[in-house]
C-alpha positions as CSV (number, residue, x, y, z in Angstrom):
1,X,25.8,-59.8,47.6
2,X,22.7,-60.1,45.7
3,X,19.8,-58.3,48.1
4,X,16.7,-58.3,46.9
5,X,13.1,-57.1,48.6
6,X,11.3,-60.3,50.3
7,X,8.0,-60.6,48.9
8,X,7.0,-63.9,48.9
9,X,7.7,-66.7,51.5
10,X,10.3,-68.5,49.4
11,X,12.0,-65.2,49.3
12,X,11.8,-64.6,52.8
13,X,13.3,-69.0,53.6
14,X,15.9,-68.1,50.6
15,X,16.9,-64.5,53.1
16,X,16.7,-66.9,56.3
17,X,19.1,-69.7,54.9
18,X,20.9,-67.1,53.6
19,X,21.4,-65.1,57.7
20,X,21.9,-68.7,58.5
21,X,25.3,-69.2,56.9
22,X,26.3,-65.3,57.6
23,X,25.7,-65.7,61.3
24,X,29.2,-66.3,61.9
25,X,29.9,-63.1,60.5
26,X,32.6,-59.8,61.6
27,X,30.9,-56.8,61.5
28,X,32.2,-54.1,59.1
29,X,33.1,-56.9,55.9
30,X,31.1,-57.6,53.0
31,X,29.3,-60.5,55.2
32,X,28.5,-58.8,58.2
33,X,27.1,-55.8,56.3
34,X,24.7,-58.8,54.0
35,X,23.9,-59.9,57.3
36,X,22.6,-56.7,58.5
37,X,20.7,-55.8,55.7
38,X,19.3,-59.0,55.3
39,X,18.1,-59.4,59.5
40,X,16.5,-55.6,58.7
41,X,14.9,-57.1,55.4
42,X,13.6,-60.3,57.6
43,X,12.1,-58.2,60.0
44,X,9.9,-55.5,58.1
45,X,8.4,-58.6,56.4
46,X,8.0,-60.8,58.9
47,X,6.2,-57.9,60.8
48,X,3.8,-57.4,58.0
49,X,2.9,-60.6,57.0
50,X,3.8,-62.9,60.0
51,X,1.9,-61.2,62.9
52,X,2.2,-62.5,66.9
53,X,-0.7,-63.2,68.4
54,X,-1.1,-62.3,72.0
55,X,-0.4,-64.8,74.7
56,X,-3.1,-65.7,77.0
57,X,-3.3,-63.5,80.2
58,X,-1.0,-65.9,82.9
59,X,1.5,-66.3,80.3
60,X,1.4,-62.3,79.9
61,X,1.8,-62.2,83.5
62,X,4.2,-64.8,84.1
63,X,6.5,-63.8,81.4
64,X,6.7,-60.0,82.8
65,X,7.3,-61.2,86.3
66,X,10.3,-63.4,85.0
67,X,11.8,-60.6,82.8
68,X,11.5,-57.7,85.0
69,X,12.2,-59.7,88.7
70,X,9.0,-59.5,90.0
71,X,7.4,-61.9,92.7
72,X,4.6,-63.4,93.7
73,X,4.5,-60.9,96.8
74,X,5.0,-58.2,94.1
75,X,1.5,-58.7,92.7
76,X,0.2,-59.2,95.8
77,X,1.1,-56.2,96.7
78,X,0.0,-54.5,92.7
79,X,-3.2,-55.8,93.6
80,X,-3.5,-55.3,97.1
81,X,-4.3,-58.9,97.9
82,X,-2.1,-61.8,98.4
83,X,-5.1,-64.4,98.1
84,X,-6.1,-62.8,94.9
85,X,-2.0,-62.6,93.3
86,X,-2.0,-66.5,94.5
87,X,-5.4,-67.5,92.9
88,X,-4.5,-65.2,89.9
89,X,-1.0,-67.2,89.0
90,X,-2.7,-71.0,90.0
91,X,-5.2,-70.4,87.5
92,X,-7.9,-70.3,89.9
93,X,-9.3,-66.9,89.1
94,X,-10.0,-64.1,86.2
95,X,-8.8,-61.1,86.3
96,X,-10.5,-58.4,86.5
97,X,-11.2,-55.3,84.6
98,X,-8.8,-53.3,87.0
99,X,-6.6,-55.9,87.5
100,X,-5.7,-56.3,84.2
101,X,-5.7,-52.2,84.3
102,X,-2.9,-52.3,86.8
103,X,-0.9,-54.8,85.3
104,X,-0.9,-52.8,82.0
105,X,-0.5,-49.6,83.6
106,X,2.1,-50.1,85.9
107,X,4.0,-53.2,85.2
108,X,3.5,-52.7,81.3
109,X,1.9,-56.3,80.5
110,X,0.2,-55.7,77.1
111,X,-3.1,-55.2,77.1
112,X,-3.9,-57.4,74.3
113,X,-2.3,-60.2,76.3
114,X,-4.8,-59.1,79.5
115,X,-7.7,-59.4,77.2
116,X,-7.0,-62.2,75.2
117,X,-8.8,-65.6,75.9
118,X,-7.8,-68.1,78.6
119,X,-6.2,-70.8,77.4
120,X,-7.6,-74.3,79.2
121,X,-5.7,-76.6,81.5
122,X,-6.5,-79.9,83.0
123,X,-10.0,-79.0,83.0
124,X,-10.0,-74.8,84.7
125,X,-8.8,-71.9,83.2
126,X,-5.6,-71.0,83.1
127,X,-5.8,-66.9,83.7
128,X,-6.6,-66.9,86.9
């Protein structure tokens, strides 16, 4: 086991090839513990130098509604308005300031996502 810091990017596609071929691995051998240094090595760098750039607002919105069971009726009710949740998730409308308040607030959508620029589709926005 030769474990080095990742400071460049062929260290850090040398450490990915590397978890690649240890994936496989039992936890509590030589392999599994590479493995788990290695993954922990992977993800300090690739949080430093290979940052995520919010989604745009629907996505946001959409993913936290798949991932935490939440319905169309849901945000209706979140925003008080079932025109507005259905005009919000066709694309149709923006969101507004408190809109994207209460979706941050309560359902935790990050705010960075809220606030981030609409992407375009087929000729309208896509953040409703």
């Amino acid at each position: 086991m030769d474990i080095r810091p990742i400071k460049t990017e062929a260290d850090h596609a040398a450490a990915l090839t590397r978890i690649e071929a240890l994936m496989d691995a039992e936890a509590n051998t030589p392999d599994g513990d590479e493995l788990d240094v290695l993954t922990t090595l992977v993800e300090a760098y690739e949080e430093k130098h290979v940052p995520i750039s919010p989604s745009d607002p629907l996505s946001a919105i959409r993913h936290t509604m798949a991932a935490k069971g939440f319905t169309q009726a849901d945000l209706a009710d979140l925003l008080k308005s079932r025109p507005r949740a259905s005009e919000i998730l066709n694309g149709s409308r923006e969101l507004s300031k408190s809109a994207m308040w209460l979706l941050h607030s309560e359902w935790q959508v990050p705010a960075e996502s809220l606030i981030a620029p609409p992407r375009k589709e087929k000729g309208r926005t896509a953040t409703g």
